[in-house]
C-alpha positions in Angstrom: 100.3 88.4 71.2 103.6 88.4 70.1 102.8 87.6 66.4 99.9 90.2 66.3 102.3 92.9 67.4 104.4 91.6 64.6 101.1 92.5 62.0 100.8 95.6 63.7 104.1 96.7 63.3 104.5 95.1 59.6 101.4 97.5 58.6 103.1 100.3 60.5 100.3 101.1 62.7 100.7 102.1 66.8 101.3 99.4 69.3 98.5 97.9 70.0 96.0 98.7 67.6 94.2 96.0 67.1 93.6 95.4 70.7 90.8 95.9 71.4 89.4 93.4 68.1 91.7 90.9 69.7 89.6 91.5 73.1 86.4 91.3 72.2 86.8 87.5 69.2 89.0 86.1 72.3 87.7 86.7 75.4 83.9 88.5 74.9 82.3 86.2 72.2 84.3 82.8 72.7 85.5 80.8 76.2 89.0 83.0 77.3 91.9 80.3 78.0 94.5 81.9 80.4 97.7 80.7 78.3 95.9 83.9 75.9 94.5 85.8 78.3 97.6 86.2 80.8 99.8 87.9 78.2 97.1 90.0 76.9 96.2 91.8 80.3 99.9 92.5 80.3 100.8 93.7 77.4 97.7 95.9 77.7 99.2 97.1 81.0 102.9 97.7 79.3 100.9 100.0 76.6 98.6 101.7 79.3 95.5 100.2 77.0 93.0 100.3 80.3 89.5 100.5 78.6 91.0 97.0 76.6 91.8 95.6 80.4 88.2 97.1 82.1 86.3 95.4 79.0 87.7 91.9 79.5 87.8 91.5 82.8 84.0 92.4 82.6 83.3 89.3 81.1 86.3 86.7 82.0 85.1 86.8 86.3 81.9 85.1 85.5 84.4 82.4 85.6 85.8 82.5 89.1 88.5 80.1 88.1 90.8 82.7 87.2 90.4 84.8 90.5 94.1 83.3 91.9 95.6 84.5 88.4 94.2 87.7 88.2 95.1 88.6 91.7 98.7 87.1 91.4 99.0 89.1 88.2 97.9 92.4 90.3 100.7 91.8 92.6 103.2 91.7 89.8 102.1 94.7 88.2 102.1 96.6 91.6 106.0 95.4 91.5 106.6 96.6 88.0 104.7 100.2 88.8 101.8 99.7 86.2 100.0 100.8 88.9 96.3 101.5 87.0 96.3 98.4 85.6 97.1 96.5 88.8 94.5 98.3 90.8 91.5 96.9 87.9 92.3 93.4 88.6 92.5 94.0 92.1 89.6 95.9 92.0 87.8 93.0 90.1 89.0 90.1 92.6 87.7 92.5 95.4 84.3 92.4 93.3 84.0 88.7 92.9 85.3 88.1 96.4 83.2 90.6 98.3 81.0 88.3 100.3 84.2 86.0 101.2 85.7 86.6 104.7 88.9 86.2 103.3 92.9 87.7 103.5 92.9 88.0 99.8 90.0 90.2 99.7 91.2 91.9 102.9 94.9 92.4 100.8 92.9 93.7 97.7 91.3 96.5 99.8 94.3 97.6 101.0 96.3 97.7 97.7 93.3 99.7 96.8 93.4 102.4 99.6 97.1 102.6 98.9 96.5 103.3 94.9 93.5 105.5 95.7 95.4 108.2 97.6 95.7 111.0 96.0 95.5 114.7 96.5 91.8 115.3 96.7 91.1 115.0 100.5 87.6 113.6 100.8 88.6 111.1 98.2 91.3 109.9 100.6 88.7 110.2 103.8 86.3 108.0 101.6 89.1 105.2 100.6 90.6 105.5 104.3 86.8 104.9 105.9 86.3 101.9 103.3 89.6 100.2 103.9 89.3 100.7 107.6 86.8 97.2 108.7 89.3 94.9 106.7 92.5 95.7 108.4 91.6 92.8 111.0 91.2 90.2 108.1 95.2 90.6 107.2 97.8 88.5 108.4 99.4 89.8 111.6 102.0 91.5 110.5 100.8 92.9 107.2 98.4 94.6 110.2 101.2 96.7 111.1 101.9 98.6 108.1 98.1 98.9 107.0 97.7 100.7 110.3 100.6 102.5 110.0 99.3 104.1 106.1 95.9 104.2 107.4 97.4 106.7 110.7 99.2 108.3 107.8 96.5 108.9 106.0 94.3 110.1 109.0 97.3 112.8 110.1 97.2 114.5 106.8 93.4 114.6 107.1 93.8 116.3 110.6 91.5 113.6 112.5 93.7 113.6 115.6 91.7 111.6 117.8 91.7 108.9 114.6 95.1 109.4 114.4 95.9 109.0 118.2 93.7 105.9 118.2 95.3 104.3 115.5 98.4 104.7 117.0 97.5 103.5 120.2 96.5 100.3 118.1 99.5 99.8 116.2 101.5 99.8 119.2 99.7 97.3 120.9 99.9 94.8 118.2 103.3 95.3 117.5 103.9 94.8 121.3 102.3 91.6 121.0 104.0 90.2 117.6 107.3 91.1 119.6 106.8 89.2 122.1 106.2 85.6 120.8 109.2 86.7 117.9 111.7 84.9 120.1 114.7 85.4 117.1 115.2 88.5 114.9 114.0 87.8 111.5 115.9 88.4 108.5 114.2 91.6 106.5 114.3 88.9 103.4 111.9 86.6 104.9 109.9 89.0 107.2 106.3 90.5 105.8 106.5 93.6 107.5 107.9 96.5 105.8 110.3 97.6 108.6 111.8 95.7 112.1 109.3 95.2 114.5 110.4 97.9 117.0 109.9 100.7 114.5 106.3 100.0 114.5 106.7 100.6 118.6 108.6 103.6 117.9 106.3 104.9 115.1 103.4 103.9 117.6 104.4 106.9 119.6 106.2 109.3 117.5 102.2 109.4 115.6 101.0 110.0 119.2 103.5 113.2 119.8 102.8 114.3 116.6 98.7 113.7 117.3 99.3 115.9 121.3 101.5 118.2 119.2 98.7 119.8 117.0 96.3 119.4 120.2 98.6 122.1 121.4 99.3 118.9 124.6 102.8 119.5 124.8 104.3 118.2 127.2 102.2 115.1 126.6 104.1 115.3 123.2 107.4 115.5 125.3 106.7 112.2 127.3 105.7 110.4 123.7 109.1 111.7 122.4 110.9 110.2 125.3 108.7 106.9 124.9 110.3 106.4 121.2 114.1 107.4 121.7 114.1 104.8 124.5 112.7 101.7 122.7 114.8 102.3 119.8 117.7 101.6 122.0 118.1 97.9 121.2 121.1 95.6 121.9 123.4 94.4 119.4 121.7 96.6 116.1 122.3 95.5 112.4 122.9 97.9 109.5 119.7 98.5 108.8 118.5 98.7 112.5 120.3 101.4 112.7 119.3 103.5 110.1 116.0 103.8 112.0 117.6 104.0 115.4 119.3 107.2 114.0 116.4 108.6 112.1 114.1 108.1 115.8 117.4 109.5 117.7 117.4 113.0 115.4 113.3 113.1 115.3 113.7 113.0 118.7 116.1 115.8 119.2 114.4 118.5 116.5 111.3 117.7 118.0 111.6 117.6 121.6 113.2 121.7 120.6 110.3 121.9 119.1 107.8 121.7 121.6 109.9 123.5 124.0 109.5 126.4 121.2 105.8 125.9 121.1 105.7 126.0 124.6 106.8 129.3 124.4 110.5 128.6 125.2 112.1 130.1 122.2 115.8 130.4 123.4 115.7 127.2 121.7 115.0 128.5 118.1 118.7 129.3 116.9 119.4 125.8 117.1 115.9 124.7 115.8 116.9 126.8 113.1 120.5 125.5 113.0 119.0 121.8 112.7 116.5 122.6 109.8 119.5 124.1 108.1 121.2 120.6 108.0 118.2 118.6 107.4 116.8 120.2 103.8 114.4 117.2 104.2 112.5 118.6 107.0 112.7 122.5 105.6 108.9 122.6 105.2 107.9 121.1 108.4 110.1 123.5 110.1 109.4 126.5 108.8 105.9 126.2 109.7 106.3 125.5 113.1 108.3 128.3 113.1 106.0 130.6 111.4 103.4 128.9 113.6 105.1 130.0 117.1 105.9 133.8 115.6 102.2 133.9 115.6 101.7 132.9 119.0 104.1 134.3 120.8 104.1 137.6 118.5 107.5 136.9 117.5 109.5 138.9 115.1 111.1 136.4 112.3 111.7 138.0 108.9 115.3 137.3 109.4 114.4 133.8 109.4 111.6 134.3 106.3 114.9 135.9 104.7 117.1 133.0 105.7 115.6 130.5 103.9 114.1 132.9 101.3 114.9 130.7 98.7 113.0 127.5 99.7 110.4 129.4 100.1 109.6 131.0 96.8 111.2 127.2 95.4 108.0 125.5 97.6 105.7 128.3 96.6 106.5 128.7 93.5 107.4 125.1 92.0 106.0 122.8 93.9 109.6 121.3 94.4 108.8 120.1 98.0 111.8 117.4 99.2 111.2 113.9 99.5 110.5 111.8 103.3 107.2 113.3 103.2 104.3 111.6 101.7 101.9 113.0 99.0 99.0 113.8 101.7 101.4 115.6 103.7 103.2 117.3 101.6 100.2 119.0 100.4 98.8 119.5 103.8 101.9 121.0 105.4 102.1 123.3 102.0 98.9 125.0 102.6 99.3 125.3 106.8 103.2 127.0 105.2 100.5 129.9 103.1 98.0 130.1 105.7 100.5 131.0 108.7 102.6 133.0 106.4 99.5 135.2 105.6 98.3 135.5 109.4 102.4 136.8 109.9 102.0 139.7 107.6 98.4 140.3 108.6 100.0 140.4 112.3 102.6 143.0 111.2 100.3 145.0 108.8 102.1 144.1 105.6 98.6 143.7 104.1 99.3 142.9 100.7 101.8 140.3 101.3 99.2 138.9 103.4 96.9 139.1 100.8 99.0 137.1 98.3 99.5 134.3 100.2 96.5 134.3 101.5 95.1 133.8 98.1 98.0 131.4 97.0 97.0 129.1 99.9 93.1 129.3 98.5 94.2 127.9 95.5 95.9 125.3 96.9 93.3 124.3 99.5 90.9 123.8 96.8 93.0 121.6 94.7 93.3 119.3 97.4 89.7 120.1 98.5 90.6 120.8 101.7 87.4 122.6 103.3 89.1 123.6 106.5 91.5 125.3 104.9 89.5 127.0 101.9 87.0 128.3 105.5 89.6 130.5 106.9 91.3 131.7 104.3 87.8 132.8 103.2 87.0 133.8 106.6 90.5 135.6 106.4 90.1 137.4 103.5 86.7 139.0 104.1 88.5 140.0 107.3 90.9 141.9 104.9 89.4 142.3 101.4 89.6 146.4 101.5 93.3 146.2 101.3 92.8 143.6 98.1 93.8 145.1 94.7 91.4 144.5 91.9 93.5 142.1 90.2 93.7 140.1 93.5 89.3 140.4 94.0 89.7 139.5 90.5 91.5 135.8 91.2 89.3 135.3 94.5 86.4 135.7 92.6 87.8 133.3 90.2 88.6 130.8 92.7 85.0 131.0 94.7 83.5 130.5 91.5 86.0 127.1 90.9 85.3 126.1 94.5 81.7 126.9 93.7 81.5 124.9 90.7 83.6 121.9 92.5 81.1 121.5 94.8 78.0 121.3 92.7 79.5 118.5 90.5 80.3 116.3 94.1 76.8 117.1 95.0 75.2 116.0 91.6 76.9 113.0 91.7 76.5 109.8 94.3 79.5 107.8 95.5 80.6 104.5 95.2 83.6 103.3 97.4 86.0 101.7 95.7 
């Protein structure tokens, strides 16, 4: 490889150019040997040349020998980021491996799911129904945090019951690990992502969260309890408590949470106060907030005017702060439209309803979200007479883009990944 980038670079051509030649006289038409083949696949991977990887592995699994290399070679391009080319090999070993009841498979499919989530929903509720029978084939512990991205996964979908069930699942096993893990392991030689007692934690902070949007409150209460005391361990290292103190605030902001859902909503001036020294939880805020002016028919433009400027910066740029991941982000970014619009509908400021309303349709369809894209078409029929006819104009455009969407999905079948 290293003298045919040499030729390449000697006859001034780009990187890689004579690839995919190189592919098809080395590993097509003769016998591959894995002394060539190994840097190959990852120079192909350092240059994004994927059609060069897809071609070759085609051919070189008829040989199986080279199953333990290709999956090893996955892992350390999942470590280096070269994320697309990692998930072809894995996706190959999971191929050759698919009638084996093994962890290796099991650990393919879930590098998979992790690589396939994206922004399109039913793409992530495919890749999140696939994954889900080979959890039990991973080791113990990795258990925990496929559970754990799978919940994740399930909460930006909005399948609460999955959600809560999931949960439910995760704490039990980590209950269980717990309790034959006599000595605290150091976090270089443990398999799990986190300490053991997050995943407890976690267990019932996904449960709250699950009661929360159930509108079960005070069932959320109790869950919010369940996680501030089992984070209270004896004895706590450095990096113990940097989840002790996260669990500690998540349980302050969000047992004022419920109580404002609840309809208690002395408590928002310091609900407010908390989101103002927390920037990372802006977005979740604001639409619980906007959420609970909507129930309880509460005036809040001095708060829409307080934070003015993170709004249009979410709205407008996308610029959404990091702890949240993609799914979620993109979920809680519509709900942030959506309620906004039902505020000004509420308080007869039609066409700043309108706008949002149709900002959030946009959105909803990007990330094919089909309970959203329902009510704010439900929404916007409800109000169309106050629309302008530049704003019919961009619906129309949009139901045509969520029109044509759809019959491409339909014409096309499915394979899981």
């Amino acid at each position: 490889m290293a003298q045919l980038d040499l030729i390449t670079q000697g006859m001034k051509l780009e990187e890689g150019y004579f690839y995919e030649i190189y592919g098809a006289e080395c590993f097509v038409e003769s016998a591959p040997h894995w002394r060539r083949l190994e840097p190959f696949l990852q120079r192909c991977a350092e240059l994004d040349k994927l059609e060069c990887i897809h071609k070759v592995i085609q051919e070189v699994t008829d040989d199986r020998s080279y199953i333990s290399e290709l999956f090893e070679m996955a892992e350390g391009m999942l470590e280096r980021g070269q994320t697309k080319a990692a998930r072809m090999l894995y996706e190959c070993v999971a191929e050759c491996e698919k009638y084996q009841h093994s962890e290796r498979l099991a650990l393919c499919q879930y590098r998979i799911f992790t690589l396939s989530l994206g922004q399109n929903q039913h793409d992530n509720l495919r890749a999140a129904v696939h994954f889900e029978p080979y959890i039990n084939r991973l080791d113990e512990e990795r258990q925990l945090d496929a559970i754990k991205d799978l919940a994740n996964t399930y909460s930006a979908l909005r399948y609460w019951d999955k959600l809560f069930a999931l949960a439910d699942e995760l704490g039990h096993k980590a209950e269980i690990i717990q309790s034959y893990t006599k000595k605290k392991v150091i976090k270089e030689n443990r398999i799990t992502a986190y300490p053991l007692f997050v995943y407890r934690a976690y267990s019932n902070l996904l449960k709250s969260s699950a009661c929360e949007w159930r509108e079960m409150y005070n069932d959320a209460l109790e869950y919010t309890n369940n996680y501030a005391s089992l984070v209270k361990i004896p004895n706590p290292d450095d990096e113990e408590m940097i989840y002790i103190n996260m669990f500690n605030r998540w349980a302050e902001v969000n047992t004022q949470l419920y109580k404002l859902m609840m309809g208690k909503t002395e408590v928002l001036p310091e609900y407010i106060a908390w989101i103002e020294q927390n920037e990372e939880e802006t977005l979740t805020g604001l639409v619980k907030i906007i959420e609970a002016a909507n129930k309880y028919d509460l005036d809040i433009d001095y708060v829409i005017s307080k934070f003015d400027i993170s709004i249009n910066s979410m709205l407008n740029d996308r610029t959404l702060s990091e702890g949240y991941n993609e799914q979620m982000k993109n979920n809680l970014y519509s709900k942030l439209l959506l309620e906004l619009a039902m505020y000004y509908f509420k308080r007869e400021r039609y066409m700043e309803g309108i706008h949002k309303l149709v900002t959030c349709l946009s959105s909803a369809i990007k990330i094919n979200n089909s309970n959203d894209i329902i009510q704010c078409v439900a929404l916007f029929e409800r109000y169309r007479s106050f629309a302008s006819k530049e704003i019919e104009g961009i619906y129309y455009n949009l139901m045509e883009e969520a029109y044509s969407y759809y019959e491409i999905k339909k014409n096309h079948s499915y394979t899981f990944v």
